[in-house]
SEMAR-163910 format. One record per atom (N, C-alpha, C): z, x, y. Coordinates in steps of 0.001 Angstrom, whole numbers, padded with zeros to 6 digits, always signed. Layout:
ZXY ...
This chain:
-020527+096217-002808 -019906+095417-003839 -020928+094399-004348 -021183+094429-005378 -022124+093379-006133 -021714+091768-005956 -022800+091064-005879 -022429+089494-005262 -023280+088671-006620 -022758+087351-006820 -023332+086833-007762 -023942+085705-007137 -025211+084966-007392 -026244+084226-006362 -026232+082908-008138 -026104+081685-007750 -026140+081140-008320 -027335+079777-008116 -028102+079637-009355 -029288+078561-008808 -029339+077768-009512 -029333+076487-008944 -028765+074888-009819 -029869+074279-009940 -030459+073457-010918 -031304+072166-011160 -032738+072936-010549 -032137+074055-011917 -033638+074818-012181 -034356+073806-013235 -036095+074065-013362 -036396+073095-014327 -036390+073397-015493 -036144+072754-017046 -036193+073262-018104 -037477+074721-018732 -038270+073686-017753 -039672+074705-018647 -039330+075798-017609 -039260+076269-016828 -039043+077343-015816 -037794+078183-016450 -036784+077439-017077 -035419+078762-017716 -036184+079305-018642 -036923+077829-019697 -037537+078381-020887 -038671+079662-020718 -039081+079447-019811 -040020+080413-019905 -039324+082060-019147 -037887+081859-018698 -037152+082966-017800 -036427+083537-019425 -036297+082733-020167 -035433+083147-021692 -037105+083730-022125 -037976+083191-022298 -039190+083938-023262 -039701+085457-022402 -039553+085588-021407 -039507+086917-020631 -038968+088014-020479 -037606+087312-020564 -036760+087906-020861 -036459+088586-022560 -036824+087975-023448 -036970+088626-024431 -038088+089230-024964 -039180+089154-024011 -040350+089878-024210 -040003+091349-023866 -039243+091184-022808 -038898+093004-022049 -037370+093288-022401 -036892+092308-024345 -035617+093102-024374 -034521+093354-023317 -034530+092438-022605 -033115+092257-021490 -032954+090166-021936 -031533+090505-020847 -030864+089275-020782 -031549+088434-019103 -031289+087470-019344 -031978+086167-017965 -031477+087102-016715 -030333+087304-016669 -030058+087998-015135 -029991+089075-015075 -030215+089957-016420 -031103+091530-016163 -032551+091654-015317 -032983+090530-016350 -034717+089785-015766 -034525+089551-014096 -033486+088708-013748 -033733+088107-012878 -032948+089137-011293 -032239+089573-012019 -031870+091232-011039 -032875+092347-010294 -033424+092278-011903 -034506+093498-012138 -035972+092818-010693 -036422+091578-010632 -037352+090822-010150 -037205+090193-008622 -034986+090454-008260 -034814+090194-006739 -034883+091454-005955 -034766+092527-007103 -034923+094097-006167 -036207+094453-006291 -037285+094008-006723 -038403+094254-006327 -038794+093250-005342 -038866+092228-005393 -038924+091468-003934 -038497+091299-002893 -037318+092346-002822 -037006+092866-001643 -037293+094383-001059 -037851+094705-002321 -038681+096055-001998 -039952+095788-001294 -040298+094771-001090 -041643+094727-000840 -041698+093562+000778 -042240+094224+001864 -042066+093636+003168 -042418+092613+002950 -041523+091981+004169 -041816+090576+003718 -043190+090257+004789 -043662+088960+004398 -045299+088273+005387 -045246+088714+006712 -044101+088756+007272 -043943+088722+008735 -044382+090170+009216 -043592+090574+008400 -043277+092341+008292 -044547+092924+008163 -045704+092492+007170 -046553+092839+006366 -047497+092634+007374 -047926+091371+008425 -048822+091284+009085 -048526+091976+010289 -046998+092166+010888 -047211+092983+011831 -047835+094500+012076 -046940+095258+010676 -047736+095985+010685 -049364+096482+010294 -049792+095240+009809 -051722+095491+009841 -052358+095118+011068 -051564+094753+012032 -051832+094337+013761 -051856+095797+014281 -051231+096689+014217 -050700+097771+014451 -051891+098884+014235 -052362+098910+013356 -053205+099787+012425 -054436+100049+013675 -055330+100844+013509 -056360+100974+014733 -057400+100122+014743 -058526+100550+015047 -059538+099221+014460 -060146+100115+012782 -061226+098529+012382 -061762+099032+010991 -062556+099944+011072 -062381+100736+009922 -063531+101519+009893 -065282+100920+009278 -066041+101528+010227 -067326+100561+009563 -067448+101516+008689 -068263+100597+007744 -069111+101474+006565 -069606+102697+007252 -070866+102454+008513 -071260+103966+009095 -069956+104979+008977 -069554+105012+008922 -068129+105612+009595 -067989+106519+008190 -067765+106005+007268 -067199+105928+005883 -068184+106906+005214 -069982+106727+005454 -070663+107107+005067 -070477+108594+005749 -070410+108888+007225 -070359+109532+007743 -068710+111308+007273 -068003+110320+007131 -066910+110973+006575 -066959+111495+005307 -067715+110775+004202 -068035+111391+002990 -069522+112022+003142 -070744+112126+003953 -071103+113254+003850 -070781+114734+004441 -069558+114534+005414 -068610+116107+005810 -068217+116459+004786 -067404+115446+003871 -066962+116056+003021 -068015+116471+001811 -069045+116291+001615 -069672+116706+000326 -070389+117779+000884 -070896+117576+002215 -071461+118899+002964 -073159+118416+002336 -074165+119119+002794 -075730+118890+002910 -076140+118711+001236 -076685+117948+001257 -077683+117512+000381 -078351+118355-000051 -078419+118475-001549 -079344+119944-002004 -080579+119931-001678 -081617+119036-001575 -082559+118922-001367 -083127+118692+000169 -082268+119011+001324 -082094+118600+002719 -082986+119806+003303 -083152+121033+002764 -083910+122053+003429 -085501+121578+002834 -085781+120867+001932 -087434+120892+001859 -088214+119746+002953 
């Protein structure tokens, strides 16, 4: 069921500029402002975000990197002279 979130002693220049946005992308303030709470909740939050880069293995070094893209390109044309 849809809920309505209400926000008081917003500042003028901050609506004004939520009304000029809003008619830049042809919607209304709480199309805008709908459209901008479901993407920020699409997106993990800090906590979320650093745990999982704790998680991850270690970095890869450059050697590493170099090493992986010459498997993939395979020998150097000029490697037999």
């Amino acid at each position: 069921m849809p809920k309505t979130i209400q926000i008081r002693d917003l500042d003028d220049e901050v609506y004004a500029a939520l009304v000029r946005r809003a008619a830049e992308s042809a919607v209304t303030v709480p199309e805008l402002l709908r459209a901008e709470a479901a993407r920020l909740v699409a997106r993990p939050s800090m906590r979320e975000w650093l745990e999982r880069t704790r998680q991850r293995s270690a970095p890869t070094t450059s050697a590493r990197v170099v090493e992986a893209l010459d498997d993939l390109r395979g020998p150097w044309p000029d490697a037999g002279r």
